[in-house]
N, C-alpha and C positions, 0 to 999 in steps of 0.2 A: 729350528730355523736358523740359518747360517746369518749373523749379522757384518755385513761389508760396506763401506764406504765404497768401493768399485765396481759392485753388481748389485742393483735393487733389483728382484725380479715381480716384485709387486708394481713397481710403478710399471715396467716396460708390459704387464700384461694389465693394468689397468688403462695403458696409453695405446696397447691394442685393441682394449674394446673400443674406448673414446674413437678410433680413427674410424671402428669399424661404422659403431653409430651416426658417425660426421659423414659416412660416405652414401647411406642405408637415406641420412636425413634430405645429403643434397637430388638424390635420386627424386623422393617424396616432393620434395618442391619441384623439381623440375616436370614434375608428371602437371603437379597443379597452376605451375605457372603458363603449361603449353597445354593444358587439357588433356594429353596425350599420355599412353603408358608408353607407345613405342615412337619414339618423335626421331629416330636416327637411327641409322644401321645397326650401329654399334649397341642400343638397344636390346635386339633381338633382329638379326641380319634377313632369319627366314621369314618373320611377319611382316617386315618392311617392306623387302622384296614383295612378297605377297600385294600388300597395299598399292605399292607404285605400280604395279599392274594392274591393277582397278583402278588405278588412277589415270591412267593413261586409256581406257577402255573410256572412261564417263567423258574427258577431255575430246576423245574422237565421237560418242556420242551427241556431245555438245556441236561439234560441226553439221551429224545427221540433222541434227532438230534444225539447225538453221537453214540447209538447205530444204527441207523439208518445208518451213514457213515459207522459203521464196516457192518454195513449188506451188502451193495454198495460195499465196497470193497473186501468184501470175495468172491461176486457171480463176483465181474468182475475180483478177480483171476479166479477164477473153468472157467470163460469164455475164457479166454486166453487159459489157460491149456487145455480147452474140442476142440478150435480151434486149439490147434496144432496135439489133437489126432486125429483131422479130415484130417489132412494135412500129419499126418505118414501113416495114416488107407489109405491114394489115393495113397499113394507110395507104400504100400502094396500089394495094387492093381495090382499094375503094374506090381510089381517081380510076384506075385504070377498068373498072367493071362500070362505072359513069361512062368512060368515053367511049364503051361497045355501044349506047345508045347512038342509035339514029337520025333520032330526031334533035339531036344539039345542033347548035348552030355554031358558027365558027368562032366566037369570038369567046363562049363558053368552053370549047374544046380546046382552043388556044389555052386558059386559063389553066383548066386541069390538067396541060402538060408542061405548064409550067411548073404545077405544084409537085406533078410526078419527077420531070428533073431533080427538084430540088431535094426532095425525100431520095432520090438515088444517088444523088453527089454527097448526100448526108451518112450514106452506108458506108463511102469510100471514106471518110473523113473520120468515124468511128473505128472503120476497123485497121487504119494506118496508128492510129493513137492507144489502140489498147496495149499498150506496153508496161508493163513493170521489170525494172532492174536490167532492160536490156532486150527482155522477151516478150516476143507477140507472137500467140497462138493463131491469129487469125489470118496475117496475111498473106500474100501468096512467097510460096517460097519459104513459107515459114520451118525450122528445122526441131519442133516440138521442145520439149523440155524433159531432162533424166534429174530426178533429185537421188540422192544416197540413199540408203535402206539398211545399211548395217553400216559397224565399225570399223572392217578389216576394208569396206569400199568395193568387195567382191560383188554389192546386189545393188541395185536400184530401180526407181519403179518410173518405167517411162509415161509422161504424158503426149498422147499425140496431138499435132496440130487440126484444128478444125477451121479451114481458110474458108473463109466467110467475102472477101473482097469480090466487087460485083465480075462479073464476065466468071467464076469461079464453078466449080462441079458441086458445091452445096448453092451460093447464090449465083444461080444462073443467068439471072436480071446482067442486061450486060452493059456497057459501061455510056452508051448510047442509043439504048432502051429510051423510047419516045411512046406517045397514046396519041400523037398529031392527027391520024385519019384512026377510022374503024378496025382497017386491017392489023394494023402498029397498036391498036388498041388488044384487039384478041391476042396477037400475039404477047405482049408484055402481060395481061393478066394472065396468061397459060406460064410463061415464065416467074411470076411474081405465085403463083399459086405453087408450083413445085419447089421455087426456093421456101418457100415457106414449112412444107414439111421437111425438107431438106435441114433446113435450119432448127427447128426444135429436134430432130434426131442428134443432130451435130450438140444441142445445149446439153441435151440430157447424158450423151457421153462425157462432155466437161461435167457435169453435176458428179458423176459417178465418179469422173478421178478426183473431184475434188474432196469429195468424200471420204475415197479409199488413203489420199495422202493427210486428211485431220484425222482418220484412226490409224494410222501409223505412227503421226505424230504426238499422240495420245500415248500408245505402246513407249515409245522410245522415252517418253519423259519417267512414264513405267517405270521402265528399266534402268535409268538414270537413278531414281529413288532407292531403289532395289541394291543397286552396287554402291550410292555412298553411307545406305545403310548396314550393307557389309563390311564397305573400312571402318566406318564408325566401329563397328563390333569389334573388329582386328586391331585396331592401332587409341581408340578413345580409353581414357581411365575415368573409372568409379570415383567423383572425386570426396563423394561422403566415405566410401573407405579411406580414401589417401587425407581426408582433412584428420578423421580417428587417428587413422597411421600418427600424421606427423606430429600431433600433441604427444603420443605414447615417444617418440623418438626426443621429443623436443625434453621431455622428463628424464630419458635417459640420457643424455647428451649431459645436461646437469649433474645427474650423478655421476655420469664418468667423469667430470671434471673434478667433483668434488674428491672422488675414490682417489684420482691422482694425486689431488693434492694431499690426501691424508699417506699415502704409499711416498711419495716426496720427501717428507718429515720424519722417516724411517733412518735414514743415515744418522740424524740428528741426536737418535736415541743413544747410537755410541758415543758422543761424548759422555753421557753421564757414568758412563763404567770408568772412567779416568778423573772422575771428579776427587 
């Protein structure tokens, strides 16, 4: 072995391990201080990419579910709403199948068209207020509701409107529907008897989309699950290997130093040949 004061080649290859360890070491901490094996491009440029495309998928997923909740929540207003015009529409019934009677007298008949009014001004007042977020399924005019169904925004699942407001082709009770004489009596219960089926046909299609839009909603959370437990897979670090890792690096790091300092002390050795 060649002894020089101007080339130690011990130290410069024991100063190459030392950098290599220091570099092996900062890596190990930085997996454990981000959880991440691949936390930057420069990591592993294809897993990354990989990743931020599932991440960008679960991101526009996150929009599905939301409008998917607004969807769920507007048809189970119109639902409530359309079950109470079901529940005024039987009370209607009632006055309105009293005042085919006969033998009332006027001041009775008077009475139960007042109550009929008021249960019919009570439909209008129900189905102008079933609104959530904007949207009413019920009134006339109404332009139904489309929520999302996928992530690229190419599918969605319409709701249609079921316009329930009186004078309407489901409640046909019209908007000055009276029981005042017999004849205005038959009439409004033949009226009040077809909105009636009309209207439970009308709830039980709301039932069904509401339905169809909570298992979708269901699905898409699914699927959400699904893809951040793939990046997980892709981009997360084993941090019980990387804690083992970094002690095993943390020892060598030690010894490189120490290795260098003893390769250091090499020049030194020439003075004694001149003693």
């Amino acid at each position: 072995m060649v002894m020089s004061v101007n080339t130690n080649v011990g130290a410069q290859v024991a100063l190459q391990n030392l950098n290599a360890t220091n570099a092996q070491l900062a890596i190990t901490q930085s997996r454990i201080n981000t959880g991440k094996s691949v936390s930057s491009a420069k990591d592993n440029g294809a897993i990354w990419a990989i990743a931020q495309g599932q991440r960008a998928e679960i991101g526009a997923l996150g929009a599905v579910k939301q409008s998917l909740d607004r969807g769920v929540a507007a048809v189970d207003v119109a639902l409530a709403a359309g079950e109470t015009v079901s529940d005024l529409l039987l009370q209607m019934k009632e006055k309105a199948l009293a005042a085919t009677d006969s033998s009332l007298k006027t001041a009775a008949r008077a009475a139960l068209n007042e109550d009929f009014k008021a249960l019919r001004d009570q439909i209008a007042s129900v189905t102008s207020n079933a609104e959530f977020n904007g949207v009413n399924l019920l009134t006339r005019s109404a332009p139904g509701f489309q929520a999302l169904a996928n992530a690229s925004g190419s599918a969605s699942i319409s709701v249609a409107a079921e316009v329930m407001a009186l004078s309407s082709t489901i409640v046909t009770v019209t908007t000055s529907e009276v029981i005042d004489t017999l004849t205005t009596a038959a009439d409004a219960l033949s009226a009040v008897e077809e909105s009636i089926d009309n209207v439970s046909g009308a709830l039980a299609r709301l039932g069904t989309m509401s339905k169809a839009l909570t298992t979708h909603t269901t699905f898409v959370g699914k699927l959400t699950d699904a893809l951040e437990a793939g990046v997980g897979n892709l981009v997360d670090a084993d941090l019980a290997k990387e804690s083992a890792k970094l002690q095993a690096l943390q020892t060598k790091q030690q010894l490189g130093v120490q290795a260098l300092s003893i390769a250091n002390q090499t020049p030194q050795l020439v003075l004694s040949l001149f003693r």
